[in-house]
N, C-alpha and C positions, 0 to 999 in steps of 0.2 A: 504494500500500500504506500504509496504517496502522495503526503499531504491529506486531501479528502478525495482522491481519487482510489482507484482500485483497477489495478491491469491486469488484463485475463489473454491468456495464452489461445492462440486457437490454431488449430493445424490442419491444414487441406491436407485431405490424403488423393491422391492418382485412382483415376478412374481407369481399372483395366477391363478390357471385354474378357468375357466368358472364357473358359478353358486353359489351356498352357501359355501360363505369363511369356509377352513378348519378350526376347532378350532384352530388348530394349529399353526393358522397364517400362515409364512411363508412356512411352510414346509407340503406337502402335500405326502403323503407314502401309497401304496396299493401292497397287499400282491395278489402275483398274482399264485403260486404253493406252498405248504409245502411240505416238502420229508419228508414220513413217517418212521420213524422210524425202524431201522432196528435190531433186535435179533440177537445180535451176540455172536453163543454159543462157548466157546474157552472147547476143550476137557479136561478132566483133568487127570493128571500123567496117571494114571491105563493106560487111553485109549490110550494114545500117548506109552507106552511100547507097551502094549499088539500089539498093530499098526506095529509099529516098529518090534517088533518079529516076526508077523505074514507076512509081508514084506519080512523079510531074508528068505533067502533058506535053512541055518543051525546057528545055536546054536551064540550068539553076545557076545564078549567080551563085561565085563560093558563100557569102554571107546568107544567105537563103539556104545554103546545104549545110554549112555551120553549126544556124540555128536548128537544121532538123536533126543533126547529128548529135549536138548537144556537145563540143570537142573541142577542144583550143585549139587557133588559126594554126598554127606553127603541125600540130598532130595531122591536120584535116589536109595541110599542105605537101605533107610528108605523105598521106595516104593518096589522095588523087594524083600526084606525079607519078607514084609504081603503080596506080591503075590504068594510069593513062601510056606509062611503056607498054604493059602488059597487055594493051590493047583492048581493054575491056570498058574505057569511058572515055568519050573524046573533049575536047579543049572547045568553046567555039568562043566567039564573040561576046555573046550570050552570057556565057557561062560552064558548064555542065552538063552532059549528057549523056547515055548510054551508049555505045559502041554500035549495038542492035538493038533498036527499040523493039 
């Protein structure tokens, strides 16, 4: 007792389910669904131009393909020139476009 007070102990005891105590003690956890895994393929540059141009109706300024590509100039710059050796998108005036539409 302190004072005119009076302090009383009290003790939670652990709630276990039925049957053979988890190892765990207190803590009982069961895994009831796992989500599998899922492949998530992200296209790479080539594909997202090549995409993108094949998309437009005519020839894409780079800043038009840029923005579809979502890609700093300098990446996007580096990609269309080995596309454009490669032969698979031509250069015009315009812009941008497929090889073979």
């Amino acid at each position: 007792m302190i004072g005119n007070s009076t302090l009383t102990e009290t003790a939670i005891e652990p709630v276990l389910p039925e049957g053979p105590q988890s190892p765990l003690g207190e803590l009982a956890l069961e895994v009831v669904e796992r989500a599998r895994p899922v492949a998530v393929t992200i296209p790479s540059l080539d594909e997202r131009v090549t995409a993108a141009l094949a998309e437009a109706k005519e020839s894409l300024p780079f800043a038009d393909l840029r923005a579809r590509c979502r890609v700093r100039a300098v990446t996007l710059h580096e990609c269309v020139g080995l596309l454009a050796a490669a032969g698979r998108i031509v250069k015009t005036v315009d812009g941008y476009r497929l090889a073979n539409p």
